[in-house]
C-alpha positions, 0 to 999 in steps of 0.5 A: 583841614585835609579832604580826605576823601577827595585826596583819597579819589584824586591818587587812587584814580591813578593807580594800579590795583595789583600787586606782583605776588611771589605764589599764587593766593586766594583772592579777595577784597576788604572795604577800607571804609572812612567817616567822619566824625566832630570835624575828623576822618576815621577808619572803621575796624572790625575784630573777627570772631573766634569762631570763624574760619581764617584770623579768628580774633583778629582786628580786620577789615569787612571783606573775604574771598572775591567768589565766582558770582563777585564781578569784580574786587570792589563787588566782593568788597561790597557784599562782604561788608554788607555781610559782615555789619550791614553796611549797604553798598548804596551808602558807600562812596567807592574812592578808589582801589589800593595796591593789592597785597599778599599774605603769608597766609596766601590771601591776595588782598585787594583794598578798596577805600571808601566813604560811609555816612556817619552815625551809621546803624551797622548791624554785626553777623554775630558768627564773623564780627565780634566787635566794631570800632573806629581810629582817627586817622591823625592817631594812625598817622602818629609814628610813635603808634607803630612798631615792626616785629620779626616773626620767625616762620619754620623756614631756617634763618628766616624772619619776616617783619609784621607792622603792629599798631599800640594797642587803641582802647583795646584793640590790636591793628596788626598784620595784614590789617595793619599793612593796608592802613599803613598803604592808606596814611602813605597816600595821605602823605604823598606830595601831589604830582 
């Protein structure tokens, strides 16, 4: 069985956090957070509100802008998710952080993964977060669940590729969202050096 967690750690230590950006972006964190369940590892997914300010409706993760008091991504990180569904930043076991990662909507995203215990009694801010759900891992990792979509901006002759994940019970992985998933299942599958 794969450990997840402490391959996770072991490739994330080594790695550099930030990304080169084509514009300047908003910065902000997402927590990437993992349990496991009946002997398997899961991502936990949020689906935004249609009520908030930025991707309404849209499967995310617990995160948003990194703010002046946030001493560094992972607090940020923390806070939000602590916000968003309750989830403390004591029962969080931080792996490590991912390549940051720019948005067509001009957000610099910086995605730290983490552990959570599990069953975990969240508690969802009814004005961001509609819904929770978790995917297992080995369902991400199935290429067959993925696609790549072209998406024309109003830029002449321009198109711009957006991953999107078949639809699991119901729920849409797409974007931004889908980019950092897929980042994660990279690190899975790198060889150890």
């Amino acid at each position: 069985m794969l450990d997840v967690p402490d391959l996770l750690r072991q490739r994330l230590t080594h790695r550099p956090p930030k990304a080169q950006s084509e514009w300047e972006g908003r910065p902000a964190a997402v927590l990437v957070p993992l349990y496991k369940e009946n002997g398997g590892w899961y991502v936990l997914f949020t689906r935004r509100t249609d009520t908030v300010e930025d991707h309404r409706g849209q499967v995310s993760f617990p995160g948003g802008l990194i703010e002046t008091q946030d001493e560094s991504p992972e607090q940020a990180a923390l806070r939000e998710a602590e916000e968003e569904i309750g989830i403390r930043a004591e029962d969080v076991q931080i792996l490590g952080t991912m390549a940051s990662i720019p948005t067509i909507t001009q957000f610099i995203i910086s995605p730290i993964v983490g552990t959570i215990p599990w069953p975990y009694p969240l508690h969802l801010n009814p004005e961001e977060v509609a819904a929770v759900f978790g995917v297992p891992i080995e369902w991400l990792a199935d290429p067959s669940n993925v696609e790549i979509r072209q998406w024309k901006p109003p830029i002449p002759n321009a198109t711009i590729p957006i991953h999107y994940f078949r639809p699991y019970e119901g729920e849409v992985i797409w974007g931004a969202t889908a980019r950092i998933t897929l980042c994660l299942l990279e690190l899975l599958r790198e060889p150890d050096e």
